[in-house]
Structure formats: C-alpha cells, structure tokens
N, C-alpha and C positions, 0 to 999 in steps of 0.2 A: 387241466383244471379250468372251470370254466364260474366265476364268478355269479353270484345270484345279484339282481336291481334290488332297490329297495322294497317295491311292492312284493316280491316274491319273496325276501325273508320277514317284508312284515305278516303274511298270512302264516309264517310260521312260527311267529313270535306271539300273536295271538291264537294259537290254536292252546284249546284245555283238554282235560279229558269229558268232560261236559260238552264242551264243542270243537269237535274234528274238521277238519278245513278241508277236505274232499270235495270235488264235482264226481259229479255219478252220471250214467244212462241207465236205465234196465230199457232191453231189446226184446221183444217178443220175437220170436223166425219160426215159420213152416218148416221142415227137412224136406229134400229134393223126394219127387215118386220115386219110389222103388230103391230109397237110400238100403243100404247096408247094414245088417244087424248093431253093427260098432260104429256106425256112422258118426255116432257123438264122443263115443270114447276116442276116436281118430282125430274130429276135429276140436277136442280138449288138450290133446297132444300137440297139434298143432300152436292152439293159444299158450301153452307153454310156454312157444319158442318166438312171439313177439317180440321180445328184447332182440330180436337177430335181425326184424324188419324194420321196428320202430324204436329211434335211437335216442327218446325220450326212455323207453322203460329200460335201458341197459346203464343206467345212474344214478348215483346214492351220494349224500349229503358228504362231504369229507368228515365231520364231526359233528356229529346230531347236537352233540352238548353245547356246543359252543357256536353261535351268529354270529361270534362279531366279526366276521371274516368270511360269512358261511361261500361253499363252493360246491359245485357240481363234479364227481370225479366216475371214471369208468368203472361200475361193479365189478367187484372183483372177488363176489360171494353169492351169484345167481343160484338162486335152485327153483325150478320151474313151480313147486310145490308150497313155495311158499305164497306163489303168486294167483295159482290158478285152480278153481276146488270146484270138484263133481259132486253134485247129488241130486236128489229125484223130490219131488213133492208125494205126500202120500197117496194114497188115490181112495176116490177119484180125483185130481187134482184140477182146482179150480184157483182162479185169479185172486178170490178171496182169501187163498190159503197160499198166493206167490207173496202179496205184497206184507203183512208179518216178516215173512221168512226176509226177505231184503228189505225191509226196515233195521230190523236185527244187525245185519251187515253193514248199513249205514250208519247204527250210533257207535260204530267202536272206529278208533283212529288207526291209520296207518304207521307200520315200525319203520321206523326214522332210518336204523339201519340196515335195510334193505331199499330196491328203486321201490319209489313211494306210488306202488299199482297194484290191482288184485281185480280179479275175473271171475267172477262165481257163475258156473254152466247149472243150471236149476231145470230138468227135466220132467215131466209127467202132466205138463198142461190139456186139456181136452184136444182132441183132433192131432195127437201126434206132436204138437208143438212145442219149444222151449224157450227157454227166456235164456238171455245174459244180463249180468248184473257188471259194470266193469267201475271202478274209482279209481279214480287220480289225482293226487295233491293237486292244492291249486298254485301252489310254488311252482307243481314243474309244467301248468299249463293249463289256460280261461277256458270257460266256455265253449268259444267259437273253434280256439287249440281243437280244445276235445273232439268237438264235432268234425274239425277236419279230419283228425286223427282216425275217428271212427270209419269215416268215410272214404279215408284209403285207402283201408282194410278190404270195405264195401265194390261189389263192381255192380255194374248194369247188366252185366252177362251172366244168366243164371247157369252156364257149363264151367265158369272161369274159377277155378282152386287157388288157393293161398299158396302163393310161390315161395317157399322159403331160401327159396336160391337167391333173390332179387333184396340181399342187402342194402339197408338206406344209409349208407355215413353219414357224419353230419361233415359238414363245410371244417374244412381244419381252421382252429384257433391259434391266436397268434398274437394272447393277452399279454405276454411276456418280451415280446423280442420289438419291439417298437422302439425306435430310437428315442434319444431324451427330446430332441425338437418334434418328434410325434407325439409323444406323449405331452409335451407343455402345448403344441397347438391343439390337442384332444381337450387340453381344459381349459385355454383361453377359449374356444368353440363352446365350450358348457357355459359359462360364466357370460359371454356374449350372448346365449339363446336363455338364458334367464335375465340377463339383462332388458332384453327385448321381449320378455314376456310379462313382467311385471306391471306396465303398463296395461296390455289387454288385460290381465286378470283382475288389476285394478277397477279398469272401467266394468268387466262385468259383475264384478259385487257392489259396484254403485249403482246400477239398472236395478239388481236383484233389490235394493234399498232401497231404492225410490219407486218402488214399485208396492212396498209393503208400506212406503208413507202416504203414496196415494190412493191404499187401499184397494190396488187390481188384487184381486185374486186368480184372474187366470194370469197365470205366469210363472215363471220358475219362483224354485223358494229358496231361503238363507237355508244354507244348513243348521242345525239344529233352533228352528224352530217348528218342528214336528210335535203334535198333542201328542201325550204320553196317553195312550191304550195298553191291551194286552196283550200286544206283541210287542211290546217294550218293554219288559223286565229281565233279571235275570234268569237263564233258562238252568233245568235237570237235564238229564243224560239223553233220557227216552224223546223218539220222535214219533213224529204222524208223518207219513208218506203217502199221501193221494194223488189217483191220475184223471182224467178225464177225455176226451176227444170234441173237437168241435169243425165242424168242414170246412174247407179251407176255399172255396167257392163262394161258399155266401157268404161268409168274411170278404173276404174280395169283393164282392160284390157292393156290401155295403160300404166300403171304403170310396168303391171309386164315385157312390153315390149321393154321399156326403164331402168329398172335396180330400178325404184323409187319406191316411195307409191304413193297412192290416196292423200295426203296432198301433194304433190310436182305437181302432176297432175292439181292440183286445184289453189294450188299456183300460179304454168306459165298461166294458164288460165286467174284468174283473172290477171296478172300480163299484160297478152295481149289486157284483154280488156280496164286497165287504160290507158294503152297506145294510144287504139285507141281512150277514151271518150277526155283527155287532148290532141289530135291532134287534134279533131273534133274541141276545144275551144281555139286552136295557145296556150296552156299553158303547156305543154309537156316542164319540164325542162331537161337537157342537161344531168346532172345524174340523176343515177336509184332512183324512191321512195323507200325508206324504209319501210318496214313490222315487225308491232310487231305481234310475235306470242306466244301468251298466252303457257305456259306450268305449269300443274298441278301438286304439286307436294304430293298432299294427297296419303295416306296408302288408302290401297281395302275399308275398311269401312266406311271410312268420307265422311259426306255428306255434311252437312255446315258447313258456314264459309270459306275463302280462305287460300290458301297455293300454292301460285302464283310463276311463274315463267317469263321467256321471252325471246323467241329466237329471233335477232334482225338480218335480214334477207336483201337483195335486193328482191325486187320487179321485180326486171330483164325491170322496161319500157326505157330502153336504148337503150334494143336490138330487134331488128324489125322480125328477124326468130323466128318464134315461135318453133321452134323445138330446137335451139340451146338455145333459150328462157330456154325450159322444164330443157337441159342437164344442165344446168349451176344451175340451180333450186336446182337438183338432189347431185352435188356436193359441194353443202353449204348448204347445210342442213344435209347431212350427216356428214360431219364435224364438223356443230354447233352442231349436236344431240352428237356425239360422246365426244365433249368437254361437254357440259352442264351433260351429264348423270356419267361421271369421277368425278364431285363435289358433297358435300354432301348436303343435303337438306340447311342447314346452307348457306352457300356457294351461292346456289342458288338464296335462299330467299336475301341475300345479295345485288347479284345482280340486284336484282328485285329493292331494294330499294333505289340503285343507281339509275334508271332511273326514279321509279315514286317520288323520295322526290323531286327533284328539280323542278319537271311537275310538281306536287301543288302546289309547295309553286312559283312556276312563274303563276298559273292558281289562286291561290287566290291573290297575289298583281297585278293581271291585266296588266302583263309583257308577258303573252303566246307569245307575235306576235315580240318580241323583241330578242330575241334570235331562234337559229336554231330549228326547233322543234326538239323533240327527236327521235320520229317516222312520218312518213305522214298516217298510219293508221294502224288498227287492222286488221287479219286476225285470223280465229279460225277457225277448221275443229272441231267437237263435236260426235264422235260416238252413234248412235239410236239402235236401233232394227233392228234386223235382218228378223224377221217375224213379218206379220200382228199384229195390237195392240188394243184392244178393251176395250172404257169405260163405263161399265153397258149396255155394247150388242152394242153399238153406233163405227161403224168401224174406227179408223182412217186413211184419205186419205191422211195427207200430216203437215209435222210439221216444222216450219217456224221459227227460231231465231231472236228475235229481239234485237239488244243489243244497247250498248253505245258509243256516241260521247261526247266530249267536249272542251273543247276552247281547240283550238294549236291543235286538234286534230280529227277532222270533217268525217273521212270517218273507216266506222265497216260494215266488210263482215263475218259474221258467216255461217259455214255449218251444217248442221245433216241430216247422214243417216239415210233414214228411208225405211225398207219393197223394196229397189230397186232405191230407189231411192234417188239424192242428192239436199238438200232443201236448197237455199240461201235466209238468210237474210238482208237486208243492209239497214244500217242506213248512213243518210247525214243528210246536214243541205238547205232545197234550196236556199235560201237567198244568201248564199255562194258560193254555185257550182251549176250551169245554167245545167240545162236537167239533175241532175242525174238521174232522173228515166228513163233514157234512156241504162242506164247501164245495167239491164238484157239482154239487145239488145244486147251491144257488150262483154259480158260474152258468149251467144250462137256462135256469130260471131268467136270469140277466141277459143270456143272449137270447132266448125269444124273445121276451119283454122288447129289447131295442129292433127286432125283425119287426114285429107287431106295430110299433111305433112308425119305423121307417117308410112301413108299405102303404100305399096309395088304395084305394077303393079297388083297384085292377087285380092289382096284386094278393087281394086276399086268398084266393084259392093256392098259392103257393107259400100261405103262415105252415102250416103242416108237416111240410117235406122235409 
C-alpha cells in the first residue's frame, strides 16, 4: 500500500465530469523503412504490456469511493484492452482530422477503478505516420513525471526495441514497519520543517504586499487578485485542443539577447498573443492576466507523484510593445525565481497550498465565478530531448502536451522541447472562449512581432527565415 500526499488526492477530489484531471502528450512517429506489414499491430501489443516496465501503470486507487485514506495498491485486474485502443483515421488522413479525434479522448475521465492510463495508437496520418495519444492522472504523475516517463520508453538508437524483459520495481515500501520513535521523529521532522517555514512564507507574502502598495507591477502577484476574463468562468465538458511549433534556435537566441531564458521568451510571446486574441473579442481587461507557472519541486530521481510549486506572474497583456513586453517578463521572474529558490521545499509546497486550497474548495461548492480567480491561466515550459528520439525504430517528429483546464480556470499552454524544436500545447474550453483555436495564429503573430522588434538594421535579412 502506498499512501497518496495531499496534492495528489487533492487533484482527485477536484476532478468532475466537466473536468478530468489528466496530463496528455499526443506523439507524432515516422515507422522504421521497410517496417513490417504488422508493424503497428506488434507494437500496440507491445504498449499493452507497459504496466510490466513502468510501475506507475500497474496501480489502482484501493477505493475510488472513498479519499479519506486514499492509497495506491497493485492492480490486480489489468487487461491490456482497457488501456490501449487501435484505430486508423479515415483517409486521406490529415492533422486536421487527428486533433477532433483526440480531443474526443481528452474530454472523458479516466475509470478510477482501473490504473488511471490509456494509450490511443491513431494510424493513417499522410507519409506513413502515426500518432499516440497517452493520459495519465495527474494523482499518479506531473508534468515533468510524464515526460520522463515518456522518455524512457524513448531511446536515441533508432535499432533499439522495447525490452519487455527489463522490469522496473519500484524501491520496496516500508510505510508500515517503522518503529514508534521513527515514526514520532518522522513528525516532530514535519512539524519542525513547517515551523521553520512559516517564517519564509511569511516574508514572501509581505514582499508580494508591499509590492502591490507600491504599485510595482513587475513583480509576482497575490493570489487571487487576477481580473476576471473569459477564461475564468465555469467551464462545459467540450474542449479545444490546439498545437503549434516554434524553433527552438531563435528562441535561444533571443533569450540570450536580451539577458532571459527561453521560458521568459515564451512567456512574452504568449503574453502578446492573449493580448491580441482578447482585442480581437473587445475582452482585453485594463489589467495584466495573471500566469500561473507550475514549478517542480522533486529531487533528480522522482518520477511520480507531485511536489508542486507556483510562480504567480503577469502575463504582461497590458503592455502593447512587445519588446518592452519581453524586458518586463525578464525582470519578474528573475525576481520571483530568486525569491521562491531562497525558501525551502516546505515553504514552497506551503505556498502552493495557499493558492490551490481555496481554488477547490471554491471549485467544489460551485463558487469558481464568485470571487476573483486566482490565476487567469497556466503557463508551463517542460524540457525534451535534445536529440532525435526513437520508439522501437518508429522516429519521433513532434510531441505535443496536453494538459488541464477547470472551472475559474479555462486556459493551459504547456511547452516541450523537442530535437529543435518548441511544441505548444493548449487547452481551452470553446463554449467559453469564441475562436480559440485561433490562438496558434496569434502565438506565430507575437513571435515575429518580438523577432522584428529585437533585430538591429544588420539583421533584417534574417526577419524571414
């Protein structure tokens, strides 16, 4: 039996049938030359048998019905068929007829009593290619989980096959057998690292205050003081699933140009393109949106499970230069990184639950749209691979995050690099927000806007490329 934290049964305390608490990827892959008639029916059989390699998908809630105790115990009612489903796109089959199709798959929730995963193999893309679609509770694993998870599936060797011989245990547990002075020094250890947190936490909601009395606006924000837009209301079932690409070079590029990172780079981007979609819709509020940005706070070896954090940021859609946009970006987040990385995990995690206890428990009494929301949306940048990635010879061209919206909180841009390139994902809800699938449009739009800004007289002949 292996106990859930609190962050992980609270994503499952807030999950509705309106809104499923999944992380998603959909995978584009080439198949090897000269694969095999069955080549995909081979390796669907294979994905089958994941729960043998990866010892996240071989467990299931002890009692779906009941949290107040929830646990993690070994399935012990696998059927590969529940988990892993074949089919083809009609033909011709084009992109425009993949993303429906896994949208579809993305507004329905995962069954509590089975392991909380599912794999859709989606065939008949032009040039031979396929897609996977994979979800995973966000109980059994963040983000960054996922993307490992996915990645050590993945090899760099496009000869190297899915060894199903190469079992992964997990580490044996051992929540039960600890003596009574282990266990009492296990909680005087809690109660001492919240003691000693309370303090930092303190002082950083005093900074965040005095920072809103001195009228900075670059700088982190209180939670819930976010303008209510339309990605703050209560959401319906149906979503909007849009992707886009942007190179992952000249983001670098401009980064190291301006003094930032690639995550500040990305940030003013999209920050330029909300700007333009809420003008497009006369809903453009007077102050900046609010960005929550996830931050990780797991040791090098944790894979699942969460250990959350949250930098709570401006959005910058107030200000119409997109270069002054970026600099302003660049200075509060360096600030926020600099405050947040000074507290200790305790501290953080504290923080963290400052903003999301009160988003549940206003998301489960059906209060979201009654007070300010906390944030107006997610923002996550996810580091990939740096080289090419291959599953049992099958190349991958492109990996696509799909994460979560829900009530009081309607719009999730996730990124990951991959091989050169940077893949957005973005969740909305359309019911709610008119055209967002229009948003990849003014994400492009934004980033040349700040290319065009950034370049010098020299640099003109390379606006284009």
């Amino acid at each position: 039996m292996e106990k859930l934290s609190a962050q992980d049964v609270g994503f499952l305390k807030i999950e509705t049938p309106r809104c499923p608490f999944h992380v998603a990827a959909l995978v584009i892959l080439t198949p090897p030359d000269k694969a095999a008639a069955n080549y995909l029916r081979q390796l669907a059989r294979k994905c089958g048998r994941l729960n043998e390699i990866l010892p996240a998908f071989n467990k299931r809630l002890e009692d779906p019905e009941d949290l107040s105790a929830a646990a993690w115990i070994p399935a012990d009612n696998y059927q590969a068929a529940n988990h892993v489903l074949h089919y083809a796109l009609p033909a011709p089959g084009r992109m425009a007829d993949l993303l429906p199709l896994v949208t579809r798959a993305h507004e329905r929730a995962l069954d509590r009593s089975r392991p909380l995963w599912e794999l859709h193999m989606i065939e008949g893309l032009p040039g031979g290619r396929f897609a996977l679609y994979c979800k995973t509770h966000h109980a059994l694993v963040d983000g960054i989980g996922a993307m490992r998870m996915i990645q050590s599936l993945f090899s760099t060797d496009p000869k190297q096959k899915i060894d199903l011989r190469k079992v992964r245990r997990e580490p044996t547990r051992q929540h039960s057998h600890h003596s009574l002075f282990q266990q009492l020094g296990g909680v005087a250890k809690g109660v001492l690292e919240q003691y000693r947190a309370l303090p930092q936490l303190s002082r950083l909601l005093l900074h965040m205050g005095a920072d809103i009395l001195k009228g900075n606006t670059d700088a982190m924000r209180l939670p819930f003081t976010a303008p209510r837009t339309i990605f703050n209301t209560e959401l319906e079932s149906r979503r909007s699933l849009s992707i886009c690409d942007l190179p992952l070079k000249t983001v670098k590029r401009l980064a190291r140009q301006h003094g930032g990172t690639v995550n500040d780079v990305l940030l003013a981007i999209c920050g330029g393109a909300l700007r333009r979609y809420l003008q497009a819709h006369a809903a453009l509020p007077k102050n900046s949106l609010i960005v929550g940005m996830p931050m990780s706070l797991k040791s090098g070896g944790e894979r699942e499970g969460n250990r959350l954090s949250y930098i709570i940021s401006p959005f910058f859609t107030d200000e119409k230069d997109d270069l002054r946009r970026l600099q302003r970006v660049i200075r509060t987040t360096r600030a926020a990184k600099a405050e947040m990385t000074s507290m200790s995990v305790t501290a953080a995690e504290d923080f963290y639950a400052l903003l999301m206890v009160p988003a549940v428990l206003l998301t489960i009494s059906g209060n979201a749209e009654r007070f300010n929301p906390a944030i107006n949306g997610i923002f996550s940048n996810v580091p990939g691979a740096k080289t090419p990635l291959y599953l049992d010879g099958a190349r991958m061209e492109a990996l696509y995050p799909l994460s979560i919206i829900t009530h009081g909180m309607g719009l999730n841009i996730t990124v990951v690099s991959q091989a050169g390139k940077l893949c957005f994902g973005i969740a909305a809800c359309p019911t709610r927000q008119a055209d967002i699938e229009q948003l990849p449009g003014h994400i492009r739009a934004s980033y040349q806007a700040l290319r065009r800004a950034s370049a010098s007289p020299g640099d003109a002949k390379r606006r284009n490329d």
